[in-house]
C-alpha positions as CSV (number, residue, x, y, z in Angstrom):
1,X,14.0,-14.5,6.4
2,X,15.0,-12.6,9.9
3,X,12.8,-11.9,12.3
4,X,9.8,-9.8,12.0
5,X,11.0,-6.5,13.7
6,X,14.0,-6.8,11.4
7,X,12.7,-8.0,8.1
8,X,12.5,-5.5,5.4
9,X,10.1,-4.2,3.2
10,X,12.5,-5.8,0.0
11,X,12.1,-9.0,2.1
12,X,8.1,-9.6,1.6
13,X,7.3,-6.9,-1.2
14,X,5.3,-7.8,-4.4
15,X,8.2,-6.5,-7.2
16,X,6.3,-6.5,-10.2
17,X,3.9,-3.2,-10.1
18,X,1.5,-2.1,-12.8
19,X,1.9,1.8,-13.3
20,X,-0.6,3.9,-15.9
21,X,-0.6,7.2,-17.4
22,X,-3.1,9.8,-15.2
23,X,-4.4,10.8,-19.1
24,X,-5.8,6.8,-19.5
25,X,-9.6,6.2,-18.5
26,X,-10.6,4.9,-15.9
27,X,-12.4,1.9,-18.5
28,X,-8.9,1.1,-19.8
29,X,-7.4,1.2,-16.5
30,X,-10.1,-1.7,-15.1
31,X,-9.2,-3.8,-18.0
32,X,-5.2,-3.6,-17.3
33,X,-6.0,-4.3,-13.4
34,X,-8.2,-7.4,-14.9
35,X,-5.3,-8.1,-17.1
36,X,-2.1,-8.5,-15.3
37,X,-4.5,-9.9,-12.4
38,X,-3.6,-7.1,-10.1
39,X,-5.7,-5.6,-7.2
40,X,-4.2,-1.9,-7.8
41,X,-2.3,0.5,-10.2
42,X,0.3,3.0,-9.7
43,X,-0.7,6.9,-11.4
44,X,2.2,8.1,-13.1
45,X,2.4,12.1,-13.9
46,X,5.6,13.2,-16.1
47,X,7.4,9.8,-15.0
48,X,6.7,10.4,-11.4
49,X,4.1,8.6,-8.7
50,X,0.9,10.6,-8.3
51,X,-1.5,8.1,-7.0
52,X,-3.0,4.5,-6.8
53,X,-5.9,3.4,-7.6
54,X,-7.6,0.4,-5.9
55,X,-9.9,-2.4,-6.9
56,X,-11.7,-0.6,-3.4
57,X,-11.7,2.7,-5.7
58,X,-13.7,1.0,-8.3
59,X,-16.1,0.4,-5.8
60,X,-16.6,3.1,-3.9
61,X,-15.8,5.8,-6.6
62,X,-17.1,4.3,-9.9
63,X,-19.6,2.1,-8.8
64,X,-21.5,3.6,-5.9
65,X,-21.2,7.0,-7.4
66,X,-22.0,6.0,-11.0
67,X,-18.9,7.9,-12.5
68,X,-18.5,7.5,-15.9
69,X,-15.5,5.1,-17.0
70,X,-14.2,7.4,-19.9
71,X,-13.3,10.1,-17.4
72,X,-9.5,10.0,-16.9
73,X,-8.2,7.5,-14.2
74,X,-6.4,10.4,-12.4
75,X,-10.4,11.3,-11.3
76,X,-10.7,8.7,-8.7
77,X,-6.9,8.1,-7.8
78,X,-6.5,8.7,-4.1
79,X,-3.2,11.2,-3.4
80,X,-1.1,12.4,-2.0
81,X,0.8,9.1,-2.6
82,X,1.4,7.5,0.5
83,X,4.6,5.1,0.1
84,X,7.9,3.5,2.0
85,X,11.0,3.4,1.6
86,X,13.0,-0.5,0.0
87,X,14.8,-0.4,3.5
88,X,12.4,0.1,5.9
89,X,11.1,-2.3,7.9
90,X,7.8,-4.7,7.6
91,X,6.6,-3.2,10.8
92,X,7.5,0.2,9.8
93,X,5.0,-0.5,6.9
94,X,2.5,-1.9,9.3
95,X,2.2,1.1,11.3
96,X,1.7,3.6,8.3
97,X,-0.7,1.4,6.8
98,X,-2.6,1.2,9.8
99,X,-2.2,4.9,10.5
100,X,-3.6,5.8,7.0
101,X,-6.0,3.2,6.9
102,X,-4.6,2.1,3.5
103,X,-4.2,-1.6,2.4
104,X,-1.4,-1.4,-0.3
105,X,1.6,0.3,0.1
106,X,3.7,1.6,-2.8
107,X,8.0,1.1,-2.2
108,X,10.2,3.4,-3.5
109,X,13.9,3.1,-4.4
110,X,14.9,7.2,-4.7
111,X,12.3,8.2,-7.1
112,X,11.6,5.0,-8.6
113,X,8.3,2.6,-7.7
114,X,10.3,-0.6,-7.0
115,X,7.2,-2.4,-5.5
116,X,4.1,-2.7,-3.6
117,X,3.1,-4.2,0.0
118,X,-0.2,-5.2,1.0
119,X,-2.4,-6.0,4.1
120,X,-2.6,-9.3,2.8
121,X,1.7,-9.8,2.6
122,X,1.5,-8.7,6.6
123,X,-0.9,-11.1,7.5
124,X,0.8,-14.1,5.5
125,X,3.9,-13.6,7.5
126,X,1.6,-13.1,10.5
127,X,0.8,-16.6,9.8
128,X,4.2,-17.8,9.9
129,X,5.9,-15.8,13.1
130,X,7.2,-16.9,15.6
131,X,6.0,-16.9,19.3
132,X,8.6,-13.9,20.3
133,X,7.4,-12.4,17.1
134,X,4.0,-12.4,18.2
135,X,5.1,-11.2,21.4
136,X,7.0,-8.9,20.2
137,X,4.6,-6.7,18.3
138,X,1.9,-7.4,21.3
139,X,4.2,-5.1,23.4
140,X,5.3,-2.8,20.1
141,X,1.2,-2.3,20.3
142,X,0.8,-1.3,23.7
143,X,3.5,0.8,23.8
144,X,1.6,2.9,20.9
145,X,-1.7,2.6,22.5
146,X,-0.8,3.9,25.9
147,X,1.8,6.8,24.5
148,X,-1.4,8.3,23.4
149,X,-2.7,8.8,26.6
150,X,0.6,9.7,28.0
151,X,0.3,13.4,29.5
152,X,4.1,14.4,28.4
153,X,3.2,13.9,24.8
């Protein structure tokens, strides 16, 4: 492993991905998540990524809002599809996950779903970084907090 500004997303991503059918219900969907011990499932739409749905979707869309779980899992997906690219960087991922306030991360390789990165793979490598890691995304940070209060942008 290289250095946290340099590390990839290939470098820390989870390869194995679960991917559904948008027609499937949201019922049988649960039960595959529950399955293959997954916290989220990629919507697929004529081979392609549509959505993800996330154990936080359950929640917030079945649960508190009583939906019924033999409506179609495309119902409560959340899209547009937010993902990054295999090559992009682990901080890269960071900052659009942040941005988006999203906590899992589809990659793509062309059109293909080749993976998924989480909050929770960021903060494992937070736990092994080194000190000019550490520093390094300190500074990475304030450079983004102040350039929002810069008046040239």
């Amino acid at each position: 492993m290289g250095s946290a500004k340099t590390m990839t997303i290939e470098d820390v991503m989870t390869k194995s991905v679960i991917s559904v059918d948008a027609s499937i219900t949201i019922n049988e969907a649960a039960k595959m998540m529950e399955d293959t011990k997954v916290g989220a499932v990629i919507v697929m739409e004529n081979n392609s990524p549509v959505g993800i749905v996330t154990d936080r979707d359950f929640a917030i869309k079945v649960v508190a809002q009583a939906c019924p779980v033999t409506l179609p899992i495309k119902q409560i997906m959340s899209s547009p599809l937010f993902s990054i690219n295999l090559d992009e960087s682990v901080r890269t991922a960071a900052d659009l996950m942040y941005g988006r306030k999203i906590m899992k991360l589809p990659v793509i390789d062309g059109e293909n779903v080749v993976g998924i990165i989480t909050a929770r793979d960021i903060v494992s490598l937070l736990a092994v970084c080194t000190e000019d890691d550490v520093r390094d995304m300190y500074f990475h940070s304030v450079v983004k907090i102040f350039a929002n209060y810069s008046p040239y942008n």
